[in-house]
N, C-alpha and C positions, 0 to 999 in steps of 0.2 A: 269206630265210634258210631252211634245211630243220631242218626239226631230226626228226631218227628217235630214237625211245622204244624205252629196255627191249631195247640191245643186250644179248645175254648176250656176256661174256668169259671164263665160266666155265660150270661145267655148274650150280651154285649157285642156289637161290632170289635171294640178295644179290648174287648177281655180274651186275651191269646197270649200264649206263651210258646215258643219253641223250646223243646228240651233235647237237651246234648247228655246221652247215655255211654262213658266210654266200657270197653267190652274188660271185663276181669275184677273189676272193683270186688272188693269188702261188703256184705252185707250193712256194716257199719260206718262204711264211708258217707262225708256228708254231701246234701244236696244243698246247693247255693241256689238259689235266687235272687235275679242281678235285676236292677230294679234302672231304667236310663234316666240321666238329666235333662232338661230341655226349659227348664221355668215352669214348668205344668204346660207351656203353649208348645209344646214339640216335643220329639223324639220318638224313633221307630223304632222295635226290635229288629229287625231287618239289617240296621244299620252297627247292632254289638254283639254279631256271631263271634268275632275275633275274641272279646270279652269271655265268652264260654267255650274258647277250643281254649285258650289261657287257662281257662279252671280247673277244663277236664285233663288236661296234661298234669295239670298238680291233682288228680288223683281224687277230684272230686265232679258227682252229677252236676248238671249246668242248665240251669232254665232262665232264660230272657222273657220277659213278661212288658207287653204293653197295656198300659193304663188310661181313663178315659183323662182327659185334655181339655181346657177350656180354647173355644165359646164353649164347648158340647157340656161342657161339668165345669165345677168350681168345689172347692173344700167342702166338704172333706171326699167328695166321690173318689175323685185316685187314693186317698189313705183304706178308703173300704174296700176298693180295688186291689191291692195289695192285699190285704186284709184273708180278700175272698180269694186267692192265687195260691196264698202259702196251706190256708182249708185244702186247697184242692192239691196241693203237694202233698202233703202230710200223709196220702193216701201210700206214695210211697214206701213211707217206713224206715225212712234213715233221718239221722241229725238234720234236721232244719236250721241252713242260716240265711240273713236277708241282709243283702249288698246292693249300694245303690252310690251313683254320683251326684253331686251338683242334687237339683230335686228332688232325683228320685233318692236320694241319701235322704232326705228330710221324712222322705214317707217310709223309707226303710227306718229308720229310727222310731217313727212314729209307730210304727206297728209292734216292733222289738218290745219297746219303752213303755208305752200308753194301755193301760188293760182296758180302755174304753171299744178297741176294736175287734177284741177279742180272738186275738192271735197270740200275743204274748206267750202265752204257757205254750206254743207252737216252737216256738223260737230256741236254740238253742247258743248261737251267736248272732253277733253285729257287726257288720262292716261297712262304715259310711268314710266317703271319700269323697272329700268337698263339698261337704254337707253344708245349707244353713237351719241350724236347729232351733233358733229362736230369733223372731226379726218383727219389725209392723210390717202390716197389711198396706203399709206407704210405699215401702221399700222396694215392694212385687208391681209391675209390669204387666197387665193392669190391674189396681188394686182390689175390683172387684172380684178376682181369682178367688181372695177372701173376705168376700164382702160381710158385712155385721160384725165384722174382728179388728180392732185393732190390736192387738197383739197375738202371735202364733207362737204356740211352744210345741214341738216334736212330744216331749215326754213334761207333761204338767204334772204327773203326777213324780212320787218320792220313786227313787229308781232302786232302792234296795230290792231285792232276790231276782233284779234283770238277768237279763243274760249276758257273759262275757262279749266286751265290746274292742272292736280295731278302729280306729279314727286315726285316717290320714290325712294331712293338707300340705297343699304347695303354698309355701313361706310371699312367693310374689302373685297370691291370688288375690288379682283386684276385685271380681265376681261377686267370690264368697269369703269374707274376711276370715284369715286361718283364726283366729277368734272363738269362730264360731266351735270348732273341736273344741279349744283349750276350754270352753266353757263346761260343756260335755263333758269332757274327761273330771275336771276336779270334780264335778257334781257326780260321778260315779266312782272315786277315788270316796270323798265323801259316803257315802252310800254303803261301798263294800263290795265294792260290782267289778272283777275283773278287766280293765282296760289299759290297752295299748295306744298310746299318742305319740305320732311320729311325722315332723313337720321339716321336708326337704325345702330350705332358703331358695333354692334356684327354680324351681318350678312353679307353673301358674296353673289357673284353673283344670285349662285343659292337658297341659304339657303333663300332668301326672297322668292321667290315661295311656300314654304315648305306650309306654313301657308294654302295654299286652299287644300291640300290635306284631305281626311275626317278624315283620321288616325292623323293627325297632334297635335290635343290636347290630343288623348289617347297616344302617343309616346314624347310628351312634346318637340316637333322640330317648328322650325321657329317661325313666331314673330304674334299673332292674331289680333298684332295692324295693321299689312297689311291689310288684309281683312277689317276691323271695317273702314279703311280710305278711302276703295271703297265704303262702305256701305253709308257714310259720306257725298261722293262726286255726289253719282249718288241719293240722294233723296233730 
């Protein structure tokens, strides 16, 4: 597998992505980009290689992209962020899907969902994994992340001819209420937009991640039906 570091897709300190190329693929396999959580106040790509040797084992390209972060940005810069990553993917030439946790599930949705960012018609799937996709600007830590908003919707606009969507949640996510999927999913069930909703009771925010780590079946942590449901989605 190659993996090249610290592509810029931007002219940005934060706009980097590492991409994980394993050797043999399909012309027509897809490229994920995997998008991290952190509240928009953190997370490193640095920190979810594990995430994309996970990917590229099931048989698809793998890019980790970091995004800007407040102080330095506030909404909508990480959804353009994103936005401008998947542009700069697309150069590739395979399936586009955009996978994110916790936050970055929000802005991976947002970009999938919202034609405002002008990535959508890029998109070919959705994979958001404890996502919150619609909350107040009270809710966030600090609320000026989105300042001038009281209310945030990932996809405001009507989600008919989206792209097919995966939405996972852990049943005991105190974080991000599994909720917030179940909402998702009907409004694209609604819609006519193929989606998968799959909501494991024993698991919490982070305990669903647990499962790509390599150690995770010799330490008997997380849940390996997570992974099996990306495996499921992207072939």
């Amino acid at each position: 597998m190659r993996r090249e570091q610290g592509l810029a897709y931007g002219p940005l300190p934060r706009q980097r992505l590492d991409l994980y190329t394993p050797e043999g693929l399909s012309s027509d396999a897809p490229l994920v980009l995997f998008l991290p959580g952190g509240a928009w106040v953190s997370g490193q790509r640095a920190e979810y290689g594990f995430v994309a040797i996970t990917l590229a084992r099931l048989g698809a390209v793998a890019a980790v992209a970091d995004y800007r972060l407040w102080p330095e940005a506030a909404y909508p810069s990480f959804v353009e962020d994103a936005a401008l990553a998947l542009r700069f993917l697309a150069a590739q030439d395979r399936p586009l899907v955009v996978m994110g946790h916790s936050a970055g599930a929000f802005n991976a949705a947002a970009v999938a969902l919202d034609p405002r960012w002008g990535a959508r018609g890029l998109v070919s799937g959705l994979i958001g994994i404890s996502g919150p996709y619609e909350f107040g600007a009270h809710e966030v830590t600090p609320p000026a992340i989105f300042a001038g908003l009281e209310r945030i919707q990932a996809a405001p606009a009507p989600l008919a001819g989206a792209a097919p969507m995966l939405l996972l949640h852990g049943g005991r996510d105190t974080t991000v209420g599994p909720y917030h999927s179940e909402i998702l999913a009907e409004r694209a069930r609604v819609a006519g937009v193929p989606v998968r909703h799959v909501v494991w009771p024993r698991l919490s925010h982070i305990d669903i991640m647990a499962g790509f780590a390599p150690a995770s079946r010799w330490l008997r942590v997380g849940e390996p039906e997570v992974v099996a449901e990306l495996g499921r989605f992207l072939t």
